[in-house]
Every structure is written in structure tokens, then in C-alpha cells.
NUBAMAR-688070 format. One line per field, with one value per residue (C-alpha): z, x, y. Coordinates in nm, 2 decimals. Each point is the difference from the previous one (the first is absolute). Example, Ala and Ser with C-alpha at 12.3 -4.5 7.8 and 13.67 -1.06 7.14 Angstrom:
residues 2
pz	[0.78:-0.07];
px	[1.23:0.14];
py	[-0.45:0.34];
//
This chain:
residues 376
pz	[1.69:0.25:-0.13:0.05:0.26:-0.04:0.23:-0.19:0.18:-0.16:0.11:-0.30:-0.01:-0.39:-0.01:0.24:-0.23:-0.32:0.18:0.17:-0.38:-0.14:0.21:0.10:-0.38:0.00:0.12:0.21:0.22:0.25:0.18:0.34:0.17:-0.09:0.25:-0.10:0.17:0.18:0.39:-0.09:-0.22:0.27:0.24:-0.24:-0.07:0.37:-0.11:-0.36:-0.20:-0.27:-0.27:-0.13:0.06:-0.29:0.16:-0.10:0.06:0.11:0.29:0.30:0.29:-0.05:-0.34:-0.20:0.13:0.37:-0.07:-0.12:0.23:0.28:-0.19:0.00:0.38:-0.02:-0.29:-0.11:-0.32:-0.16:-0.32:-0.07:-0.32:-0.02:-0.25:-0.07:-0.23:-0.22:0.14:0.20:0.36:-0.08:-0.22:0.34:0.24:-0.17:0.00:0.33:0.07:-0.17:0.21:0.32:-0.14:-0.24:-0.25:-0.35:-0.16:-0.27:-0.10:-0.04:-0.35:-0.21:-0.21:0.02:0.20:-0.30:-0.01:0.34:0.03:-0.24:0.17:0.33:-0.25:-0.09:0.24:0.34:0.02:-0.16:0.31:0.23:-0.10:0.02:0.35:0.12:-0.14:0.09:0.34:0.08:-0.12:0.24:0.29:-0.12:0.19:0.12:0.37:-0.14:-0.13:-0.39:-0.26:-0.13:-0.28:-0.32:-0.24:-0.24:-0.31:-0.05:0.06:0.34:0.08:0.23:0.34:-0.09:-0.36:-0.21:0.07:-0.35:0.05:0.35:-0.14:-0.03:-0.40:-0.10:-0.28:-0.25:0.01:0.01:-0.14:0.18:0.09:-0.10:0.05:0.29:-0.12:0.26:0.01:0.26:0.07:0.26:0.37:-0.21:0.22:0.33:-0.20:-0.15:0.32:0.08:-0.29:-0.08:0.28:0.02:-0.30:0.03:-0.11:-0.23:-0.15:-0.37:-0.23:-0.06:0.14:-0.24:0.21:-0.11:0.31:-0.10:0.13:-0.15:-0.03:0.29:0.22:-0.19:0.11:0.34:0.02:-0.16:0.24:0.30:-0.08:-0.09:0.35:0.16:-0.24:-0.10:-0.39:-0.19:-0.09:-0.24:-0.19:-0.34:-0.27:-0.40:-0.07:0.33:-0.07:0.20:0.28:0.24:0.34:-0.08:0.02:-0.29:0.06:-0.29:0.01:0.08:-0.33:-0.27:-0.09:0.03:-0.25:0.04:-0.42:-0.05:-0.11:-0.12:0.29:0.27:0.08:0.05:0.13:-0.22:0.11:-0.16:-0.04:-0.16:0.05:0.34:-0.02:0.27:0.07:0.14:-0.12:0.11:-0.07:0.11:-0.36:-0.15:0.16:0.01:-0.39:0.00:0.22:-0.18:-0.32:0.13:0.25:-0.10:0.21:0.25:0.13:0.31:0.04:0.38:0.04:0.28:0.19:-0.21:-0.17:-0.31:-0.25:-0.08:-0.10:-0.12:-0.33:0.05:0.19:-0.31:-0.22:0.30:-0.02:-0.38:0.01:0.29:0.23:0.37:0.21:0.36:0.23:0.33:0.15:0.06:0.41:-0.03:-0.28:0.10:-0.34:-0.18:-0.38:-0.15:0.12:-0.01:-0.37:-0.05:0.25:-0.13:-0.38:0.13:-0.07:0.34:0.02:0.40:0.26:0.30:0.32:-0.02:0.28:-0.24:-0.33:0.05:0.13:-0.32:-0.26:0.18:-0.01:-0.40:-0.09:0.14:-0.23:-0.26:0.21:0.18:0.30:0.13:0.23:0.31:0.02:0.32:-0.05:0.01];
px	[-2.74:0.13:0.19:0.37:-0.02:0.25:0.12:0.13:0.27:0.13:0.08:-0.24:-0.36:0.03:0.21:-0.26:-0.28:0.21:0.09:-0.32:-0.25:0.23:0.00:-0.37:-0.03:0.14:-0.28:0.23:0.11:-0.13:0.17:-0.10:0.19:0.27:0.24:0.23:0.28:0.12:-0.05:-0.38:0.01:0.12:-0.28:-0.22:0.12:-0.14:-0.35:0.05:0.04:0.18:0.22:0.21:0.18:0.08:0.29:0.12:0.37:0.02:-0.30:0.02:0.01:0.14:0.06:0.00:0.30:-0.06:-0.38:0.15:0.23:-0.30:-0.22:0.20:-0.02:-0.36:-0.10:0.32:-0.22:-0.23:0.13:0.13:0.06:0.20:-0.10:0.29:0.09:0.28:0.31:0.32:-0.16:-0.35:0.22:0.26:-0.29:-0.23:0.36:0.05:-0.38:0.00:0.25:-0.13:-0.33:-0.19:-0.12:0.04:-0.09:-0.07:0.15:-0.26:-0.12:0.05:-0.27:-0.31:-0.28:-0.11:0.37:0.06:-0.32:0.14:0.33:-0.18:-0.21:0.27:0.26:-0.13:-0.34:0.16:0.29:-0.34:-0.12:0.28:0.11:-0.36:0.01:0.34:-0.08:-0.34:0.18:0.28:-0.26:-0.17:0.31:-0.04:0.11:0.30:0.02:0.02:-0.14:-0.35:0.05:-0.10:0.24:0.10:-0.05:0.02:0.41:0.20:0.28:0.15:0.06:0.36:0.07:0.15:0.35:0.09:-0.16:0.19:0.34:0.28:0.03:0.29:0.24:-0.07:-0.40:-0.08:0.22:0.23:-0.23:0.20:-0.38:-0.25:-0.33:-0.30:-0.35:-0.17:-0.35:-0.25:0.18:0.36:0.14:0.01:0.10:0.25:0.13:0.07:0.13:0.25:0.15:0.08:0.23:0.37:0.24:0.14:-0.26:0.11:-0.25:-0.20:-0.37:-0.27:-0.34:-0.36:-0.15:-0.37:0.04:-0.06:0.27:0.17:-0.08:0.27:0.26:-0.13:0.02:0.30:0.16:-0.16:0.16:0.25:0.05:-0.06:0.20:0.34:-0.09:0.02:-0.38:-0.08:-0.26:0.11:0.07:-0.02:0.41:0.09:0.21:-0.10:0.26:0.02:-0.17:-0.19:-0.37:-0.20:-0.35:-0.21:-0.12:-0.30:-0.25:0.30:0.06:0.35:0.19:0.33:0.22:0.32:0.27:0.34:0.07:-0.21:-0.32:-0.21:-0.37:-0.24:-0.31:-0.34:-0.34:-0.15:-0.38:-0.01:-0.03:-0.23:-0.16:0.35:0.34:0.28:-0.11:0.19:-0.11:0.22:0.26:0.02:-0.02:0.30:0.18:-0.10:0.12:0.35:0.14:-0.27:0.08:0.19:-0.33:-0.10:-0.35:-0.17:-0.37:-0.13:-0.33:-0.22:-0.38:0.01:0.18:0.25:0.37:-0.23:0.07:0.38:0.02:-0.09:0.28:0.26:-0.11:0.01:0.35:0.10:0.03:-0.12:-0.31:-0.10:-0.27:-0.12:-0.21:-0.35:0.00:0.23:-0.12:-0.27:-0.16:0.08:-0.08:0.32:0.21:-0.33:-0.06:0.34:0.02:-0.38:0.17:0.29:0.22:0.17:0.36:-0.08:-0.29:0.20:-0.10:0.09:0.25:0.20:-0.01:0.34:0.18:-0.15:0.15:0.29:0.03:-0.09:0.25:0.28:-0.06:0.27:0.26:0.29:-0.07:-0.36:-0.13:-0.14:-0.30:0.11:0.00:0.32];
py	[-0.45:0.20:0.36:0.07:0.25:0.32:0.25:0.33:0.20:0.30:0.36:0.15:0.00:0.01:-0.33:-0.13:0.04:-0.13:-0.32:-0.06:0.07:-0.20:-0.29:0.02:-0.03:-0.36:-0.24:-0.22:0.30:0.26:0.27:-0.07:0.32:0.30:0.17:0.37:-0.18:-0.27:0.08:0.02:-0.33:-0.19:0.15:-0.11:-0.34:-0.09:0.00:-0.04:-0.33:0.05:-0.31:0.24:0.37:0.26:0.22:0.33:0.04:0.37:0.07:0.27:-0.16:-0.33:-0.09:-0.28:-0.20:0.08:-0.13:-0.33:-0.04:0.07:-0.19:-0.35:0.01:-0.05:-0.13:-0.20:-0.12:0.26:0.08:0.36:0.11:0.31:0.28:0.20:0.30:-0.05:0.18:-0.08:0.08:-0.21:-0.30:-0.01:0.03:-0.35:-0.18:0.03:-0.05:-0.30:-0.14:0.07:-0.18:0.16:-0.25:0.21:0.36:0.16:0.36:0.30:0.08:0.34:0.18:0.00:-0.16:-0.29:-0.07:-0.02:-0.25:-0.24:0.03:-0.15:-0.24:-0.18:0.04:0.03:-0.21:-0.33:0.06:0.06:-0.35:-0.17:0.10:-0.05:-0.36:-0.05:0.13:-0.20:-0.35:0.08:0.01:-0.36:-0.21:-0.38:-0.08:-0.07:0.32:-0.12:0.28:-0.11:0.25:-0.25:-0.13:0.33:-0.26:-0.34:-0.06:0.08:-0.03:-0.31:0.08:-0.17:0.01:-0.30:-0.05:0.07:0.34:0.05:-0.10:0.22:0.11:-0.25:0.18:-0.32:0.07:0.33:0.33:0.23:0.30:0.34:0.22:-0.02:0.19:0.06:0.14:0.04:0.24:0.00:-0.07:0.04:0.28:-0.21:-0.32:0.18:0.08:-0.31:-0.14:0.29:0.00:-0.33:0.02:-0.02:0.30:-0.29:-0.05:-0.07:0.11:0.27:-0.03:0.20:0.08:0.14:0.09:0.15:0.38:0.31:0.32:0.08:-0.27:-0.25:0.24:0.01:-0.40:0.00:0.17:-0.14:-0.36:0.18:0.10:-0.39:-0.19:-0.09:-0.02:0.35:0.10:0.28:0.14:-0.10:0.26:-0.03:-0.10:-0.17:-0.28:-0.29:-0.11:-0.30:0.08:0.28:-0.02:0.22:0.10:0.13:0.34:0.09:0.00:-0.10:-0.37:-0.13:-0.19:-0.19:0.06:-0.06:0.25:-0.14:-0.19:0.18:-0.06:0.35:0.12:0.07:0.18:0.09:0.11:-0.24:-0.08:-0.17:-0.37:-0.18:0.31:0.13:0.22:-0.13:-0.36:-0.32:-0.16:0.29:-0.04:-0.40:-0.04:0.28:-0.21:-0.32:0.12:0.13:-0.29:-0.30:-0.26:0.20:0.14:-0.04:0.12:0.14:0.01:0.15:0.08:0.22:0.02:-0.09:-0.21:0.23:-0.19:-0.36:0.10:0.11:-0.36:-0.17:0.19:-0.08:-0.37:0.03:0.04:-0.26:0.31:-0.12:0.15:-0.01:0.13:0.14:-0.28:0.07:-0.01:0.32:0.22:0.24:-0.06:-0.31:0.14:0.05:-0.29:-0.21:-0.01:-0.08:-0.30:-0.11:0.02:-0.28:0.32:-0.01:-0.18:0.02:0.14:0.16:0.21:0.40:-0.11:-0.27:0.22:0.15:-0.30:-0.21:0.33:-0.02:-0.40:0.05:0.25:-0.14:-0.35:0.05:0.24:-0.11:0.18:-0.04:0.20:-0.17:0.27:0.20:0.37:0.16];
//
């Protein structure tokens, strides 16, 4: 078999060497070049073959973003992976890099060199893999232009779901939704910025989210939809009491919780041990939301690696709470919202592009004044 073939860019010769041991060390990859910065990555990209980019953010020359943004000109579909350190300039800088293309990142480790190894271990080369796969299927295309990327297990979705599935939610079946909870991971920034967006200012419920990000960069996502959108969006903070049309990300590396206090409904954050490998985790916050509206959930879930939120899904369904998912076509990694569809957890299977109108069309079941979806 073939090795994944990796192309190291980063302004310091020390990070070089880290990331290129400690892929070499992995039997299914080989670093096949490495460039101090981005003008001389993309010099070397004309004679190098490469399946996937490591990017520093903050390079002489042309940095990080600038390189991406060159690079999609030419090669719209090699992977890059951006590796960036965990502050506000490096967490704004991979935002906007991932949406002028990049395809994911992972922040730079503290301490020392065997912690820094299993940082890359277990963050960046299953990301390496995945975008390499994820690339090379993309190439295999029909005539027609049809993905022959195999089946990801043995159910998918229908390419027009049963009508009962396509219905809108009528009052007498399913419950009035007064929550919309959402995770989301791998590709969530760019899906998020379409989905946010799309929500009306009158929108009314609040709308929980787990986005999987570490310190810093929630704030810096927060306040990038934010910016776009007609919904409030906010880091969210131990003690805020929820409100209708505002959007609360979990912070960076705490858990988020939903409780009840009198008759307000406050965050809750944590550090408890991760769950799925990750802090915040959707699962948290979905049993928290489970146990606090029941079947007034409305459960979100989004592209991501993983099965992150599967087992939140089942506590939702437990309580007659209702669940949909990104469809498969549109997720850049169909993990998350794939176990929960493959489980016959999923009310509906919907594009990115209808996910806000279908929250929109389920909220207003039960209110006297439904919104018609248009942003106001």
C-alpha cells in the first residue's frame, strides 16, 4: 500500500523535525518535503507530489492564510491541515483560513517534546488520514460525476426521504420544541456558517451548540457568526440564563450543561473527564438538555469524526425529544450524524443548506405566529 504523502510547512526548523519524526514514525505516512514558509512551499509544490499540507499559521514571507489562499488556485483539492498555536491572532488566522479552504487544523502543543509527539499522534495524523482518504475518493468520479467513495456502513440515506420523514412536524404528533441543541466537529466552522446565518432574529428558542474547539478559538467563532448573522451568538458563560435567539457555544475545553433555577434556565460548565476523546462534548450537553426540557428537545448533528452526540441522541429520543442530521453528500465527515442516522435515531436526513429552514419549520409547530424562515 501506497504511503500518505505529507508536505510540512512551518517557519521553525524545530517544529519541522517534531512533525516530520513523528509522522515518519507512523507506518502509513512519509514526509515527502518541508518548506520555512509559504512562498517556498508553493515553489516546491511544482515538482513535489504531496496528499496532504501541515501549515503553520504565522511564516515570513507569506504566511499561512496567504499560502491557502494561493494554494486553492492551484491545487483547489490537496488537503491542508493548519497547525496553529493557541492564541487570539493564530485561533482568528485558521478561522478565516478555513473558510477560504483549508480543510481542518490542529492547535500547537505545550511542554515538552514526548508531549508534543502524542499531541500530533492523536490529533493530527488521524486528520492526515482522513483528508488523504477523503481526498483520493473525491478524485474516483463516474462520467456522471457520481462519488465512488464506498458506502460509510451498511445504511444511507435516500436520495428523497419517506414522506413521513419530509413532513412538516404536525403539533398533534410530535412536541412543541422550546431548546434546539447542536454538535458539530470536524468541517463545523464553515457549516456553521451557513446554518447560523440563516436563522431568523425571531427565532423563539434558545439554540445550545458544542462545536469541538479548544480555548480561544470558540470566542473567535463566536464572534465571527456573530458578525454574519441576525441571531445573537456568544461564548456562553457559567450563569447565563438561556434566551430565545441567542446562539451559546461551549467554551473551549469545559462541558456545557443546561439546569434549571426557579424558573430560569442557566449554563452550566465543567471539567469533567472529556467524553469521546473530547471537552466540550455534545453527549454532555444533550443528556443536560434531555433532562431539563424532555420532549421539547430538538437535537442538531452535524459533520464531524466521531460519534460524539450518538449517545445524547438516545437520551433525546428517550424522552420523545426529536433529532435530525446533516445528510451525508454535505458533511465533510459523516461520523457524527452517521451513527445516529445508522442507529434509526434520526427524525429526518437533510442537506447543510435545508437545516435551518427544517429548525425553523419545527419550532414554530405549537406558536401562534410561525416564522416563515426568512432572516429578518
Amino acid at each position: 500500500m501506497q504511503k500518505i504523502r505529507v508536505f510540512v510547512v512551518d517557519d521553525s526548523a524545530v517544529m519541522r523535525r517534531l512533525l516530520t519524526d513523528t509522522l515518519e514514525a507512523d507506518p502509513e505516512l512519509t514526509v515527502v518535503a518541508t518548506a520555512p514558509n509559504g512562498r517556498i512551499a508553493l515553489a516546491k509544490l511544482q515538482t513535489t507530489v504531496a496528499d496532504v499540507i501541515t501549515m503553520d499559521v504565522e511564516m515570513p514571507e507569506m504566511d499561512g492564510l496567504e499560502t491557502v489562499m494561493q494554494l486553492r488556485r492551484s491545487h483547489p483539492n490537496l488537503p491542508v491541515i493548519m497547525v496553529s498555536a493557541v492564541a487570539d491572532a493564530g485561533a482568528a488566522v485558521t478561522l478565516e483560513a478555513l473558510a477560504h479552504g483549508a480543510s481542518d487544523y490542529v492547535t500547537k502543543p505545550s511542554g515538552g517534546i514526548a508531549l508534543a509527539k502524542e499531541h500530533f499522534r492523536t490529533e493530527l495524523i488521524p486528520k492526515l488520514k482522513l483528508f488523504a482518504r477523503l481526498s483520493e475518493a473525491k478524485g474516483r468520479t463516474d462520467a456522471f460525476g457520481q462519488s465512488k467513495m464506498p458506502a460509510s456502513g451498511s445504511f444511507r440515506p435516500r436520495a428523497a426521504p419517506p414522506e413521513h420523514l419530509r413532513a412538516v412536524p404536525d403539533g398533534r404528533r410530535v412536541g412543541r420544541v422550546d431548546i434546539v441543541a447542536l454538535g458539530i466537529s470536524t468541517g463545523g466552522p464553515n457549516a456553521l456558517h451557513v446554518l447560523i446565518p440563516a436563522l431568523p432574529k425571531t427565532l423563539a428558542v434558545p439554540v445550545v451548540l458544542v462545536q469541538h474547539m479548544p480555548p480561544v478559538f470558540t470566542a473567535r467563532l463566536a464572534e465571527r457568526l456573530e458578525k454574519d448573522s441576525a441571531v445573537t451568538v456568544r461564548e456562553a458563560a457559567a450563569g447565563d440564563e438561556l434566551r430565545a435567539g441567542v446562539v451559546y457555544i461551549a467554551p473551549g475545553n469545559f462541558h456545557m450543561t443546561v439546569g434549571r433555577e426557579g424558573t430560569k434556565t442557566r449554563i452550566g460548565v465543567n471539567q469533567a473527564p472529556p467524553e469521546n476523546s473530547c471537552r466540550p462534548a455534545a453527549d454532555v450537553l444533550f443528556r443536560s438538555v434531555a433532562a431539563v426540557y424532555g420532549r421539547a428537545t430538538l437535537a442538531v448533528v452535524m459533520t464531524g469524526m466521531g460519534k460524539d452526540g450518538y449517545r445524547g441522541c438516545e437520551a433525546i429520543k428517550a424522552v420523545h425529544g426529536q433529532v435530525i442530521v446533516q445528510d451525508e453528500a454535505t458533511s465533510v465527515v459523516w461520523g457524527m450524524p452517521g451513527f445516529v442516522a445508522k442507529a434509526r435515531l434520526a427524525d429526518d436526513i437533510l442537506p447543510l443548506d435545508q437545516l435551518a429552514l427544517e429548525i425553523v419549520r419545527r419550532v414554530a409547530v405549537g406558536r401562534e405566529a410561525p416564522n416563515n424562515g426568512a432572516r429578518v
